[in-house]
C-alpha positions as CSV (number, residue, x, y, z in Angstrom):
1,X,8.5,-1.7,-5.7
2,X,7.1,0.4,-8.6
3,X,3.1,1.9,-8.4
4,X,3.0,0.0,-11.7
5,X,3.8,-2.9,-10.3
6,X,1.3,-2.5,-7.4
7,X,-1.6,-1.5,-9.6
8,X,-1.0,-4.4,-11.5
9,X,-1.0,-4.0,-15.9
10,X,-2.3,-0.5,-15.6
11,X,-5.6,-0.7,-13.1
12,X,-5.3,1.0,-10.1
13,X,-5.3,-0.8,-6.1
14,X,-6.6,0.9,-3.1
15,X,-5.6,-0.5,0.0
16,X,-7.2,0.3,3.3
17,X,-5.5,-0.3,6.7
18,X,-8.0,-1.4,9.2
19,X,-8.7,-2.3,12.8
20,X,-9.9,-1.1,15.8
21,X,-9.2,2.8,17.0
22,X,-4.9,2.4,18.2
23,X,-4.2,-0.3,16.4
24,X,-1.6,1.4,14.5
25,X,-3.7,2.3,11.1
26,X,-2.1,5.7,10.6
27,X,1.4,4.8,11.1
28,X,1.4,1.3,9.2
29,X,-0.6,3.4,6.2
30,X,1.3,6.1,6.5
31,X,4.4,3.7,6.3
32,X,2.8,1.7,3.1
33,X,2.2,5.3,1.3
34,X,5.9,6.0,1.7
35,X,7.2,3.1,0.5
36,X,4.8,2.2,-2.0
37,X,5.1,6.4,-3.3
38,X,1.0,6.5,-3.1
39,X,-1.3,9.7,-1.7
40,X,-2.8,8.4,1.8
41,X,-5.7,9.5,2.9
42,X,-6.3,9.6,7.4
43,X,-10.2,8.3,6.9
44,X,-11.0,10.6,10.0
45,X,-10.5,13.4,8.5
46,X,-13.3,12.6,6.3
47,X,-15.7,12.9,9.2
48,X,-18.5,15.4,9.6
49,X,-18.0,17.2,13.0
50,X,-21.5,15.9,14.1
51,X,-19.6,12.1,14.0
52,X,-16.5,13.6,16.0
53,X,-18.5,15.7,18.6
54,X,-20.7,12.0,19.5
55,X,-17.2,9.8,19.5
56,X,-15.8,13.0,21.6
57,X,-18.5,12.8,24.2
58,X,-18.0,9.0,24.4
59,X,-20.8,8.4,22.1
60,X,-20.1,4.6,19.8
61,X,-21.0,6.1,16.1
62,X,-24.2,4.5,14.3
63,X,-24.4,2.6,11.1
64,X,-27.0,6.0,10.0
65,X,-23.8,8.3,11.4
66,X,-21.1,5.9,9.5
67,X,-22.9,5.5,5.9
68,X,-22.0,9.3,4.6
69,X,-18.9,9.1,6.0
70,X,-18.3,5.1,4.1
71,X,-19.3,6.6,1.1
72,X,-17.2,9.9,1.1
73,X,-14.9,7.5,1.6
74,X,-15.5,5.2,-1.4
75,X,-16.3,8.3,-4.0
76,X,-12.9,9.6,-3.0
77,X,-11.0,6.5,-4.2
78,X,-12.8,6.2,-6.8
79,X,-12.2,9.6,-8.3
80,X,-8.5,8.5,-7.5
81,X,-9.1,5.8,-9.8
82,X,-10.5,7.6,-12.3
83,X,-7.5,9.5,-12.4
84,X,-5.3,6.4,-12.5
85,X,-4.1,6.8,-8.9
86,X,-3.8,3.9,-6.5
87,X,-4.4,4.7,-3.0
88,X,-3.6,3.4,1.1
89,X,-6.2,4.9,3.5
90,X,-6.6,4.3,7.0
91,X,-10.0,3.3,8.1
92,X,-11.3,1.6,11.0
93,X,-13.8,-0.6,8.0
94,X,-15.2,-2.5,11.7
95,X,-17.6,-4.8,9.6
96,X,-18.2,-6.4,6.4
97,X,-20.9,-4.0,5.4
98,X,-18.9,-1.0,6.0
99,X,-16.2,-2.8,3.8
100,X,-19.1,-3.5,0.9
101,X,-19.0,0.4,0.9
102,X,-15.8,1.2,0.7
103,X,-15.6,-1.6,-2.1
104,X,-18.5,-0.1,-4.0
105,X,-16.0,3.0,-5.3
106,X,-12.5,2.3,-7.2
107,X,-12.3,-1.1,-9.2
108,X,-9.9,-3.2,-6.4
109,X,-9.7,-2.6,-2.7
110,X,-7.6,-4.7,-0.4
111,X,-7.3,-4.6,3.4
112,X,-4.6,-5.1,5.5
113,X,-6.2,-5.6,9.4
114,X,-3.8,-4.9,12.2
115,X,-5.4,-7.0,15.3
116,X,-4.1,-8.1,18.4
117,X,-4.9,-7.7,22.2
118,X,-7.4,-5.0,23.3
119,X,-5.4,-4.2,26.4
120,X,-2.5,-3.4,24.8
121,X,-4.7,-1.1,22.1
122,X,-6.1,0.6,25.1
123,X,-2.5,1.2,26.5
124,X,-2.0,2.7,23.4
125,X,-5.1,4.8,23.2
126,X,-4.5,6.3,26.7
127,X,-0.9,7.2,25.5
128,X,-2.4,9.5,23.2
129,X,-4.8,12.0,24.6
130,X,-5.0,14.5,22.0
131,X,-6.9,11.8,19.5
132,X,-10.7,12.7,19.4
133,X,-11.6,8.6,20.2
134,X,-11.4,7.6,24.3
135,X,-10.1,4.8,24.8
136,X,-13.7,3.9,26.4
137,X,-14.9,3.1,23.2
138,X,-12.5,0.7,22.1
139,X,-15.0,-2.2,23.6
140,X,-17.4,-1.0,21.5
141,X,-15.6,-0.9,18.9
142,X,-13.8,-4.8,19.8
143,X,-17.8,-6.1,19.9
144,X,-18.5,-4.2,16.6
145,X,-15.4,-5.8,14.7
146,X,-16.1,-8.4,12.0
147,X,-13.2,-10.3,10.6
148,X,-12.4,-10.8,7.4
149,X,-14.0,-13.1,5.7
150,X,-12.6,-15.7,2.9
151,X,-14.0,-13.9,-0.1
152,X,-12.5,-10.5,0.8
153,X,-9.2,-9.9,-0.3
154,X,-7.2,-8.8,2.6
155,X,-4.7,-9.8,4.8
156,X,-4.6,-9.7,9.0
157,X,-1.2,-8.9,10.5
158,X,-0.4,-8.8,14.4
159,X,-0.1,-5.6,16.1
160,X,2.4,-6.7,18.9
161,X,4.9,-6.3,15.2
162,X,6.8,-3.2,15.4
163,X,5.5,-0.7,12.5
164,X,8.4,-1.2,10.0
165,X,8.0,-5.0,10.4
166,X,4.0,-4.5,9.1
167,X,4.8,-1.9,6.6
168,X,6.9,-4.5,5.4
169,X,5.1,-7.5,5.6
170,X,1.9,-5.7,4.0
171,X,4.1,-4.2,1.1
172,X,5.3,-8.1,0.6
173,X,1.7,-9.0,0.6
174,X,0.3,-6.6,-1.8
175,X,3.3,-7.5,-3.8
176,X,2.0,-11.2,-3.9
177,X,-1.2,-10.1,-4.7
């Protein structure tokens, strides 16, 4: 699938891979950049070391600690944009309002929300233990995740899918939409 086609008569899309910490963001995002041909952006690396240092001590982030970081976020897709440059991101985007932010930058954001069981996300999580995020936040971050709702334009795929399988389904969304 040409960019062209996915930006859709010349207007660029940004689409931002969310779910809970080991839900398989990176890799499906990463998988949706290479087969769409579009720069991805790892929203962690957007965070200030003060938010890394609380989530490394075990310490669930703040809506004060997450707004900066939303809206670094946001301004970066939106100079994308600017630029004419569609975009995939990874982001954890945990509740509507953090989405409203990330929708306040470029022109058209979609989400693709990988969700599934919280034990095998924490099987995951403990898998990996050079990540910054224990896996003893993922309940907090379970109780802070708000689905999508009808009037945001996304799509929810289940983890348990192997990652080509949801880089494909979500390019076959996005293509559909």
């Amino acid at each position: 699938m040409s960019t062209a086609r996915l930006a859709g008569h010349g207007r660029t899309r940004h689409v931002v891979v969310m779910g809970v910490s080991g839900c398989g963001k990176s890799t499906v995002a990463e998988g949706i950049s290479e087969a769409l041909g579009l720069p991805f952006a790892e929203a962690d690396r957007f965070h200030p070391e003060s938010n890394i240092a609380k989530m490394s001590a075990g310490t669930p982030l703040t809506d004060a600690d997450r707004r900066p970081w939303l809206a670094d976020l946001a301004a970066w897709m939106a100079a994308q944009a600017r630029e004419g440059q569609s975009t995939v991101m990874a982001c954890s985007a945990l509740r509507r309002s953090y989405r409203d932010i990330l929708r306040s930058g470029p022109p058209q954001v979609q989400f693709v929300h990988l969700d599934g069981p919280s034990e095998l996300i924490s099987a995951r999580m403990s898998a990996r233990p050079d990540h910054f995020m224990p896996a003893a936040l993922l309940q907090s971050q379970v109780a802070t995740l708000e689905p999508l709702e009808p009037d945001e334009d996304g799509v929810v795929l289940d983890l348990r899918q192997d990652p080509d399988t949801l880089v494909d389904a979500a390019v076959r969304w996005l293509a559909a939409h």
